[in-house]
Structures are given as C-alpha cells and as structure tokens.
N, C-alpha and C positions, 0 to 999 in steps of 0.2 A: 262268583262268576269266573270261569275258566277264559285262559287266552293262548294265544299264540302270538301276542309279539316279539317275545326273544327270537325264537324260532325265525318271524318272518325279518326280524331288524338283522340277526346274525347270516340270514341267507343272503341278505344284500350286503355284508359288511362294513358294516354302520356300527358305531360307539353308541352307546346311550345318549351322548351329548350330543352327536351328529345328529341322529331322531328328533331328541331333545327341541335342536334347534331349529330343525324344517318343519316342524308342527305347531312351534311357539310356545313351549314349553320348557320348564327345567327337570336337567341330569335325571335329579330325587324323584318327581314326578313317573317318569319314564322306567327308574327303577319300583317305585309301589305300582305300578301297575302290572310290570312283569313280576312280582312275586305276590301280586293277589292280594295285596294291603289296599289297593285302591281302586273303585270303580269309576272308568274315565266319564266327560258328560256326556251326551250326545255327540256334542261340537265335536268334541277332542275324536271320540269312535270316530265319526266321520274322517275328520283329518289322518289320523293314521291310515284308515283303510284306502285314502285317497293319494297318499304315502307309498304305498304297496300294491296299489291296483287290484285291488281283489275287494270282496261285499265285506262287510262289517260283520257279519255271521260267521267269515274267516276266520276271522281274529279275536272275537267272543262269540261265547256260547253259554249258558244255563247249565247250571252239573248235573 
C-alpha cells in the first residue's frame, strides 16, 4: 500500500514524534509507515486522516 504521510506530516511541520504523539502512537511506528514496512489498522488510518483533515484515500491508496 502506497502513502502520503510524509508528504502530508512535512506540509504541516510536524516531526515524526509530534504525529507520533497526536495519534497515540510511537516515533518507529510513524516512521514504518512512511517507508511502507507497515500497514497502519483501520483506527490508526482514521486518526491520521482526522490529523490532516482530508479522507483516508489521501493518505493510502492500493499500487
């Protein structure tokens, strides 16, 4: 699965760790997802996109 969280995390000037922590999650976490080692759950997709204000289709997508 393809994403754009760096992208949307770096447009707002946000650390991994700042993300991190508004979603309830850790650093590590937030970095396997931006390099596509990890598929976040449901929950977590929602939270970030709720993070960014934008649909969860933003942010992933199917290759």
């Amino acid at each position: 699965m393809n994403n754009a969280v760096r992208e949307y995390r770096e447009g707002r000037d946000l650390t991994q760790g700042d993300l991190a922590s508004h979603v309830g999650v850790t650093r590590q976490s937030i970095n396997a997802i931006e390099r596509g080692r990890y598929d976040p759950s449901l929950e977590l997709a929602l939270k970030l996109a709720a993070e960014f204000d934008c649909a969860v289709e933003d942010l992933f997508w199917l290759e």
